[in-house]
C-alpha positions, 0 to 999 in steps of 0.5 A: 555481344556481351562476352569475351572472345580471344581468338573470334569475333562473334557478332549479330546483324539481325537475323543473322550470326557471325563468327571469324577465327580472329588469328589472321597472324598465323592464317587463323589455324586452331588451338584448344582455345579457339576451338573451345570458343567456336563451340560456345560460339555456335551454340549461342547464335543458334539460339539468337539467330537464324543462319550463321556465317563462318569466316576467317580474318584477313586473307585466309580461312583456316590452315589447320590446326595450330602446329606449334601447339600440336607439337608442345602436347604431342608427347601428352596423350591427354592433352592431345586427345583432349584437344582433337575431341575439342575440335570434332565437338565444335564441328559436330556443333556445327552440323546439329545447329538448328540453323543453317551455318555457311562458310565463306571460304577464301584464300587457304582452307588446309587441313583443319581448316578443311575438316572446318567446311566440311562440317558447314552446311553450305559452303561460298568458296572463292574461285581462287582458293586453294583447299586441301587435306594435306596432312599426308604431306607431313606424315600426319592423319586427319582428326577433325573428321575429315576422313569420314565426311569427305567420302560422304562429300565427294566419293571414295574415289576423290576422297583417297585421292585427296587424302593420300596424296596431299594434293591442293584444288582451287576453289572452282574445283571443290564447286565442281566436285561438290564441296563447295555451293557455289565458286565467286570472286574472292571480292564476293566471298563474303557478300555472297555468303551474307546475302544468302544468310539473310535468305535464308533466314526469312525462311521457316526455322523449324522447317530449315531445322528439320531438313538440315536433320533429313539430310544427315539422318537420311544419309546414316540409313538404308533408303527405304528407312530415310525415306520412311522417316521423311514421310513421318517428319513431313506429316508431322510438320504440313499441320503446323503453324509454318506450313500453313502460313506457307501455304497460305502465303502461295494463295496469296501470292505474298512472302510468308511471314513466319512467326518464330 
């Protein structure tokens, strides 16, 4: 890709958008910067391609924000609000991409980091990670929104235990929790998060668009109101050109090709 990226590698193999935090010196944590580009990052393979992959150079994912920054603004209440409303926009940016954006998650994924998968929409976690929210363990409190989506995730239950104790779960642990899509090998991670990225973008984009919007929508209302609307978004789309082809493609007992 054309642009200039300091703190990621952004990159396009057909179909398909990669980001990697490239800060594998200081296991990928995030300043302004970084997240700045993230943003940017997301919104531009949104519109390229059709399923994006979000990863971390060398061994690690994310271990959180960037604490020598944090420290430097801490005293600076612009700077730092300016800094946690940064991060929260690229997550949010993440969340409303019209395609599907899947983390692959190995080594440590603390703190920032895990707020960063959190806001993915599915997520390939080595076995042998390790996650965690841990900013209890430092008398800190989350801000990249992971005291709202982890509940939505996991529970109450698991949730306050996570957050108020600081404590650490492998990789096979967040699978069975729910956290996580799927636990691999970690020499799988990023194959597995690949190959499903290339699925999935054989698939409908706008279909794929509309059910990522389902779930999030549907999950802020009463279940007769999400219900309701999934009634009206289903009855608006079966009309259009993709869920003909789909249909059509079931006749024929063929892959359906999709158009957009």
């Amino acid at each position: 890709m054309d642009e200039e990226w300091q703190r990621l590698k952004v990159w396009a193999d057909g179909p398909v958008g990669f980001i990697v935090l490239n800060r594998p010196e200081v296991r990928n944590c995030l300043d302004y910067l970084l997240v700045t580009e993230l943003e940017r990052a997301v919104i531009r393979l949104a519109t390229e391609t059709r399923a994006i992959v979000i990863q971390g150079a060398g061994s690690h994912f994310c271990t959180g924000a960037d604490l020598k920054y944090v420290a430097a603004i801490q005293h600076d209440p612009a700077a730092m609000r300016r800094f946690i409303e940064q991060i929260n926009r690229a997550f949010a940016q993440i969340e409303q991409a019209p395609v599907p954006v899947i983390a692959g998650v190995a080594g440590y994924a603390l703190a920032g980091g895990f707020e960063l998968l959190q806001a993915c929409d599915i997520v390939i976690v080595a076995e042998d990670a390790i996650l965690g929210d841990q900013h209890a363990n430092f008398g800190l409190l989350p801000g990249g929104g992971g005291s709202q989506r982890l509940p939505r995730l996991i529970g109450r239950q698991r949730a306050l235990g996570l957050l108020l104790s600081g404590e650490w779960i492998s990789g096979k642990e967040a699978a069975s929790w729910g956290l996580a899509y799927r636990a691999v090998p970690a020499a799988e991670v990023e194959q597995q998060a690949r190959h499903l990225a290339h699925r999935l973008a054989e698939r409908s984009r706008n279909g794929l668009h509309l059910m990522k919007r389902l779930v999030h929508e549907g999950l802020e209302r009463p279940l007769t109101e999400a219900i309701a609307m999934e009634i009206d978004i289903f009855c608006d789309y079966i009309s259009g050109a993709d869920a003909s082809e789909g249909l059509r493609a079931f006749r024929e007992r063929r892959a359906p090709r999709f158009a957009d």
